[in-house]
N, C-alpha and C positions, 0 to 999 in steps of 0.2 A: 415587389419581390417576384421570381423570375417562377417557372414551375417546377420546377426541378433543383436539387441541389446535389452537390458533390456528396457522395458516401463510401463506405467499404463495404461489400456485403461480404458474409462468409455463406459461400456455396453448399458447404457439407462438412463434415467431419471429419480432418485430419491432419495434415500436416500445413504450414505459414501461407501454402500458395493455395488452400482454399478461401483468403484473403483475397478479393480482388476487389480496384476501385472502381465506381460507377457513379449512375446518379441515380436519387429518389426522390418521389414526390414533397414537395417543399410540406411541411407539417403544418398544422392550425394548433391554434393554443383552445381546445374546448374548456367546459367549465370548470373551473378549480385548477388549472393547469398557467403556464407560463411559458414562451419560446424563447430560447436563448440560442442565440446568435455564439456559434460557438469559435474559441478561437486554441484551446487545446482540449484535448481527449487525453486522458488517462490511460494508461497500456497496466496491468496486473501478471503476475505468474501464472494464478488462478483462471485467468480468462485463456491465459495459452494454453493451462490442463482443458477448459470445459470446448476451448476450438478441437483439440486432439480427440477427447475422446465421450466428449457429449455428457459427460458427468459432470457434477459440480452445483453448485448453488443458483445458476441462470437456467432458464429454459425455454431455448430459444430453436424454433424448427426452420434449418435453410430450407432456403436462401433464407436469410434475415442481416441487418446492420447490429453487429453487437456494440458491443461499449458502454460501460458500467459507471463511467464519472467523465465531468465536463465542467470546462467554466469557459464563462463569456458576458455577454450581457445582454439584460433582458427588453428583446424588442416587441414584444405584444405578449397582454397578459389575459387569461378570458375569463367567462361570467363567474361572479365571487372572487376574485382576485382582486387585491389591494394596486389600483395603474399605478401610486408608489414609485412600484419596485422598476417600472417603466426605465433605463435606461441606468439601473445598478449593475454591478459588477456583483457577479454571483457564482460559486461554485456548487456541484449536487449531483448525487447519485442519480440514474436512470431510471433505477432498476432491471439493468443488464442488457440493457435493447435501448441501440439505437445512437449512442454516443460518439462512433466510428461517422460523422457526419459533420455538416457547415450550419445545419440547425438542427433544433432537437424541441420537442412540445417535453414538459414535464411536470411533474406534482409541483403545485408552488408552495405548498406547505414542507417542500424538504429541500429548497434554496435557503445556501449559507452566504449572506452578504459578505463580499472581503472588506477588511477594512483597507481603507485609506492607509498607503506608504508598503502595504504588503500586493508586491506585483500579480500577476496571474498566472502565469506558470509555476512559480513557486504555491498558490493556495492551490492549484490542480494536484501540485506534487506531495500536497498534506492531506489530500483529501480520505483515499482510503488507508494510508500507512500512517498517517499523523494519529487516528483515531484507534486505528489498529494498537502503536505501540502506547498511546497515553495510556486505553484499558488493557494493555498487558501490565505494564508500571500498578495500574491501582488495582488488579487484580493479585498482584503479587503482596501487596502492601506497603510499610516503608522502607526504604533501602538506605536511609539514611547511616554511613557509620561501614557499611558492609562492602565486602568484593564480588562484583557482580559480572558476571561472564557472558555477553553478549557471541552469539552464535551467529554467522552471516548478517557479522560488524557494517560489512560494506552495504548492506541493500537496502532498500525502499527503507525498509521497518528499521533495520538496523542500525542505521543512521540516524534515527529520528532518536533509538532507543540508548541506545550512545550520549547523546545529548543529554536527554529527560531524567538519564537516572544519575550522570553529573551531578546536569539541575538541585537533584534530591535527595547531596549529599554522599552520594555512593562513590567508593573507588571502583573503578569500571575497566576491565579486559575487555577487548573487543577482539576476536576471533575471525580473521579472515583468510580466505586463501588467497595469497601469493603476493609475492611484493608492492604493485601495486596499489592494491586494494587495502592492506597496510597502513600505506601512507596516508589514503585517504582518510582512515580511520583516525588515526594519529591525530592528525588536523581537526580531528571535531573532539578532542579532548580527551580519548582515550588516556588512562594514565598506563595502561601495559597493551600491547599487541601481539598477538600469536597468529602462525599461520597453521589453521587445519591440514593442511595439504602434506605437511611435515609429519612425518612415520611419529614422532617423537614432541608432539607438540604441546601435549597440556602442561599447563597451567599451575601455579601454588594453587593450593585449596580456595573456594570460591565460598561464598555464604548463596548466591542465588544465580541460578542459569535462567537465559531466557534461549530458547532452542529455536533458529528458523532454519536450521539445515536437515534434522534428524538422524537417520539410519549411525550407522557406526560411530559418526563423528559426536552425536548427541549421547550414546550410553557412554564414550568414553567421559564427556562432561561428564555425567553423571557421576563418575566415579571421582571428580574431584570436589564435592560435594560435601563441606562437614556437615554433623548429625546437628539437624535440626535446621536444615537448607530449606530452599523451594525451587524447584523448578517449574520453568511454562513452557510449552511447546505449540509456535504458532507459525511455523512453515517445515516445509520437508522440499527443501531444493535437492536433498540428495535422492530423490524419487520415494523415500520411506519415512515413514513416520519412526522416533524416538524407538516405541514397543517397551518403555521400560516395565518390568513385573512391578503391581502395586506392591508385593509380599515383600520384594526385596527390598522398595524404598521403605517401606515401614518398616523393615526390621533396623536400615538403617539411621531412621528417622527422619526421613527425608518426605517433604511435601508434597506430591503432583500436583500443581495447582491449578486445574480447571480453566480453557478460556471460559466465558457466559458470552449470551448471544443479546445484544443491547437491545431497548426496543428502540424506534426510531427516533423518538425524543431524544434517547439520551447519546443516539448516535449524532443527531445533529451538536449537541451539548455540547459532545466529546470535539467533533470538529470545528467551532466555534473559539472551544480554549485551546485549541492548536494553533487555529490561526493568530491569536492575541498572543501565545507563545513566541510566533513568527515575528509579530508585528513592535515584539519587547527585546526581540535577537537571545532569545531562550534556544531558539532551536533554529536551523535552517535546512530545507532536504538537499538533497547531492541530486541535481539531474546532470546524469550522468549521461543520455543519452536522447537527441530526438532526434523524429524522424516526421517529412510532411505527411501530412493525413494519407496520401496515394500509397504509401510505402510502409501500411501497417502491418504488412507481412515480415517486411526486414524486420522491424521490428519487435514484431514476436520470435524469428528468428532469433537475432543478439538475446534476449533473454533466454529462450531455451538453451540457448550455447551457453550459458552460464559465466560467458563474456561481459553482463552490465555492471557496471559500479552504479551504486542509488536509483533513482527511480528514470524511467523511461516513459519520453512525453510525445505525444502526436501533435504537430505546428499545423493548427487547418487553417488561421488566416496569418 
């Protein structure tokens, strides 16, 4: 192994072009750890908010290499580690640092082996959305029998959540803006499609929203909501969160249903039965877009333009 390897660092705080590619020192696997030879990175919405404006769930002081999820396989594993895992295909969270690279040292207690027939960019592209939309579904409860209004149909989650609630018996709207993004929806079984972007766009009455857009488009969900609905809100692409008054959902009976915050156990859990999802053709994610590792500013670019259909992947080898 050379000294050096390909990386992104992010310089500062602001906009896609404090993204630039370089190199960094090649990492070691110390104890308890594992180095994966990485061959995609994972691109999020979330990591575009926390590169713009330093908030958000990572904390990371530039220069530094972010990137939050990776799969590849594992070429050295260090002291307490199972050698095993020596040359499995494996996907796993970072924790926020350091993904944006051609290797990566990480915890080998949170390496999700892929199974066999299920490729690698596809378990990259379940890795935070697959888990995201499973415990949105079991957070909400069953959807079996009900019409369920998926909110930014077309994206990472959306897609996934599309699928899952099919899966679980639900008639499913899927909510996207504009013709394209439609179609795509369409194709993953939606049984009705709407475009938010239409002055005039909701809906028959729904039994359960799932919200990843927010602001305007999400209260107006809201109001197609019969008494005794639920709704979950787990993105805000339109820059604002839902803000629905809890008084008014209760007066109309209506649920807010709380995300929870997993603990790592059962986030690994969660991504485990996404992938055997994958691997049963339950579900499949839409990569709608990559781009190679150098060019993880375009990247986050296309997603803040609000341009991506499904999830957006980084090609490092």
């Amino acid at each position: 192994m050379g000294d050096a390897v390909r990386a992104v660092w992010m310089n500062g705080f602001g906009g896609p072009e404090v993204l630039v590619a370089g190199e960094a020192p090649d990492p070691v696997a110390g104890p308890g750890q594992a180095l994966v030879e990485v061959a995609y990175a994972n691109t999020t919405f979330v990591e575009t908010q926390y590169r713009r404006t330093g908030q958000g769930p990572f904390r990371l002081e530039p220069p530094a290499i972010p990137g939050n999820g990776v799969g590849g396989v594992v070429t050295r594993v260090g002291e307490g580690v199972d050698p095993g895992l020596v040359g499995q295909r494996v996907i796993t969270s970072t924790g926020g640092r350091g993904g944006y690279a051609e290797r990566v040292a990480v915890d080998a207690a949170g390496l999700v082996v892929v199974p066999d027939g299920v490729p690698l960019d596809t378990a990259v592209a379940l890795l935070a959305d697959g888990r995201t939309a499973l415990l949105n579904l079991r957070a909400v409860g069953d959807v079996a029998g009900l019409r369920v209004l998926v909110l930014a149909a077309a994206g990472g989650v959306g897609t996934l959540l599309v699928q899952l609630a099919k899966a679980a018996g639900a008639t499913v709207v899927g909510a996207a803006g504009g013709a394209e993004k439609g179609e795509v929806v369409r194709g993953l079984g939606a049984d009705e499609v709407v475009d938010y972007t239409e002055p005039d766009w909701g809906a028959d009455p729904v039994d359960v929203v799932f919200d990843g857009v927010g602001g305007p488009t999400a209260r107006a969900a809201f109001e197609l909501l019969r008494p005794g609905g639920r709704m979950l809100s787990f993105g805000l692409a339109s820059g604002e969160w839902a803000g629905i008054d809890p008084d008014l959902a209760a007066g109309r009976g209506v649920t807010l249903v709380e995300g929870r915050r997993p603990t790592p156990q059962e986030l690994a859990d969660l991504v485990a039965t996404v992938l055997r999802h994958a691997a049963d053709g339950t579900v499949r994610p839409v990569i709608g877009q990559r781009f190679p590792l150098d060019r993880a500013a375009d990247a986050h670019a296309a997603i803040e333009s609000r341009a991506t259909v499904g999830k957006t992947l980084l090609e490092v080898r």
